[in-house]
N, C-alpha and C positions, 0 to 999 in steps of 0.2 A: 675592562681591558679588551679590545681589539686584535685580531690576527688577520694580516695576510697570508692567504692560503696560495702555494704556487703548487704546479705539477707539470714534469714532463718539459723540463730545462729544454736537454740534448742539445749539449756543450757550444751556448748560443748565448756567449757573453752579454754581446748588446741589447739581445734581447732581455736577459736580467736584469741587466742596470738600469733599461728604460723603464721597466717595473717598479723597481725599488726607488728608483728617483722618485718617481710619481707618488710610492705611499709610504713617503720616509719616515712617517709621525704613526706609524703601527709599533703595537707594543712588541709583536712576536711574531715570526715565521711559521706556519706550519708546512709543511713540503711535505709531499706524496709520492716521493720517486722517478727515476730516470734524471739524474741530473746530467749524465753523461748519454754517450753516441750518438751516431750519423751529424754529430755539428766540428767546428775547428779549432773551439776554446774548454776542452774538458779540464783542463787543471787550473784555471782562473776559475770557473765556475765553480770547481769543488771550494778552492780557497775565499772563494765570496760569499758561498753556503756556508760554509765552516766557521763563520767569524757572526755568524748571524746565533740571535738564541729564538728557544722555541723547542718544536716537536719534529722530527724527520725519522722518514722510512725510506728504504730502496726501492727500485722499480726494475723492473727482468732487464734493459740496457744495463745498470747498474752490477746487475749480478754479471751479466754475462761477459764484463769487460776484465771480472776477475776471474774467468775461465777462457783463456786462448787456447785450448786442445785445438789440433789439427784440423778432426775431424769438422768442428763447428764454429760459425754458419757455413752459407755458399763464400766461395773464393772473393770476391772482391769484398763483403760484408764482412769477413774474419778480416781481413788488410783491414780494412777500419777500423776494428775492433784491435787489432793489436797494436796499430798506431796511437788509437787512445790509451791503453794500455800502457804504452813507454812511455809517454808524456810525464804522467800520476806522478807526483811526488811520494816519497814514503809518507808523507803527512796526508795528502791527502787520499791515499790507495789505504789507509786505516783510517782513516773519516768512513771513507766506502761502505770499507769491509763491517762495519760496525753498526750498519744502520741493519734495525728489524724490517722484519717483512710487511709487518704491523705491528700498531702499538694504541693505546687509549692514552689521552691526555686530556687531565683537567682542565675547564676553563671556569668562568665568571658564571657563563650558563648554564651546566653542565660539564659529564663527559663527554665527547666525540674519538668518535674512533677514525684513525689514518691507516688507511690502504694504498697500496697503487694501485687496486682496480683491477687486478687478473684474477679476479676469487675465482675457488673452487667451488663447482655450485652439482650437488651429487643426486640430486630428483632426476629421475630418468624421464625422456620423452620432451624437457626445457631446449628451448633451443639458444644454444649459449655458447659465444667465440670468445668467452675469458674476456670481454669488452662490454664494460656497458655505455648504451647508445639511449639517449631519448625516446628511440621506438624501441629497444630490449620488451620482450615478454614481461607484464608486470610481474609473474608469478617468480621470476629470479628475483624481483625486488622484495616480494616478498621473503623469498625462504631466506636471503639476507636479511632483513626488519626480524626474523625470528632466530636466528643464529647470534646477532651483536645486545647487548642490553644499552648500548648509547643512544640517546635519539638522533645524534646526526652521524650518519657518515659521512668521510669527505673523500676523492677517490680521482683517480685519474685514470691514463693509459688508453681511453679513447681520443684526448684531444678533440673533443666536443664538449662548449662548456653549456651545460645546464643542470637543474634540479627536480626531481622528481619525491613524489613521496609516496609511502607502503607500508602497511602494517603498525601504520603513526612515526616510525623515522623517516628522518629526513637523507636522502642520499644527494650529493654535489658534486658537482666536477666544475673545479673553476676554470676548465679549457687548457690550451698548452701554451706555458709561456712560448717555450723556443721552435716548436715544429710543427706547421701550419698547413690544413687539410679539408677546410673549407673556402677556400679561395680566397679568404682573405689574410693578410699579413701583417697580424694583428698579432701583439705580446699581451694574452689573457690569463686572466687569476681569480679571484676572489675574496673579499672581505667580510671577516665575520665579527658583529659587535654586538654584545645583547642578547645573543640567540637571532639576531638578520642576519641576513646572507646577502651582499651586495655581488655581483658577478661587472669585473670591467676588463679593460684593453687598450691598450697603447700603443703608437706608434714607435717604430725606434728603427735604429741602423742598418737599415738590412743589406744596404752595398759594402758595408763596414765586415757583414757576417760573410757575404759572399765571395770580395775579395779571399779573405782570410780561407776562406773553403778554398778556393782555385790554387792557392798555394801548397796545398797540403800532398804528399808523394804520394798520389793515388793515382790508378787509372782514368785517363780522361773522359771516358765515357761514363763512368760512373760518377764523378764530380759533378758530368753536364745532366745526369737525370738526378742525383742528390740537388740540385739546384732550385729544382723545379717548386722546392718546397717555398723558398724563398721567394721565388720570383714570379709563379702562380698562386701559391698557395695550396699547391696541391702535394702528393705521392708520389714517383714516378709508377706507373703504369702497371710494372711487373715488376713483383708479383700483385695480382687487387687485394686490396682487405674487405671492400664493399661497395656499395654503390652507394657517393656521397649526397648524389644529386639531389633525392627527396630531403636531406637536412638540411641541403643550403636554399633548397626551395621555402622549407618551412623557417629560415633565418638563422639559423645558427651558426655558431662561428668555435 
């Protein structure tokens, strides 16, 4: 049995489909969270997850779309967030609500355990932004290898796809499908068959994604740095999360 492993949608239709077209002959989905925010197709995407079998967890986009308090995030990011929020159908705003944080699911090869990837990591002196990155400190890799008993983890929320190993598990991030931070604008995943790990990436629609963003009742300046993702490949600017440069120097995507 085979699984397509996705992470990190953020509500980026075409980018889905161009995925799933590609690895239509997979047995089963596993998904690692963030199916929804900052993209313009959150209730198709939940409705296309939702129909799919497999294993899924939520990702903190996820969570946070089912808390619009006032107070949070900054003003134009909460407008996002409660736009996504109205959309949701009652069917699929209990898809949502429903997914774990984590969870372990059987396969052919083993357990592997599904995360989104913000673990808590409680060794004092680690240096650790709830993101694991290919240069991460190994010793997070480890105190994770000694917390989980699966030999793989699979895990997202950085949107850098690669794999690493620690303490004899295996941790993965098959990249982001929908939201793109290496300069390239590429819909990346991962397949697992056997106990392999295949890591790929596809092209797909992204004037299709983009249109659809510019239409959406948002501030226009926020549209035009939300864009950026699309059509660099990159973040907008403010706030930084990190300096991508040495990952895309070393190939990563």
């Amino acid at each position: 049995m085979d699984y397509l492993v996705l992470a990190d949608v953020h509500a980026n239709l075409p980018a889905l489909e161009a995925v799933l077209d590609r690895e239509s002959d997979r047995d089963a989905v596993l998904f690692l969270g963030d199916a929804v925010g900052t993209g313009p197709h959150p209730d198709e995407v939940l409705t296309t997850l939702s129909r799919l079998s497999g294993g899924f967890v939520s990702g903190n986009h996820d969570r946070s779309v089912l808390d619009t308090r006032p107070e949070r995030p900054p003003p134009n990011s909460r407008d996002f967030e409660r736009w996504t929020s109205a959309q949701l159908s009652p069917e699929n705003r209990r898809f949502l609500a429903g997914l774990a944080d984590e969870r372990r699911v059987a396969t052919a090869a083993g357990p592997v355990r599904l995360h989104h990837g913000d673990f808590a990591v409680e060794r004092e002196g680690l240096d650790w932004d709830r993101r694991g990155w290919p240069d991460t400190d190994p010793e997070v890799y480890r105190e994770l290898a000694d917390r989980y008993d699966e030999d793989v983890v699979l895990f997202g929320h950085s949107h850098v796809q690669f794999e690493t190993t620690a303490g004899g598990t295996r941790f993965v991030n098959p990249g982001s499908v929908g939201q793109h931070r290496l300069g390239e604008v590429l819909a990346c995943y991962a397949v697992v068959e056997d106990g392999d790990v295949d890591l790929g990436a596809v092209d797909y629609d992204v004037e299709r994604t983009i249109a659809d963003l510019e239409a959406l009742p948002l501030a226009d300046e926020y549209v035009e740095a939300r864009k950026l993702v699309y059509t660099e490949g990159r973040l907008p600017d403010d706030p930084p999360m990190r300096d991508f440069e040495p990952l895309r120097e070393r190939g990563y995507r």
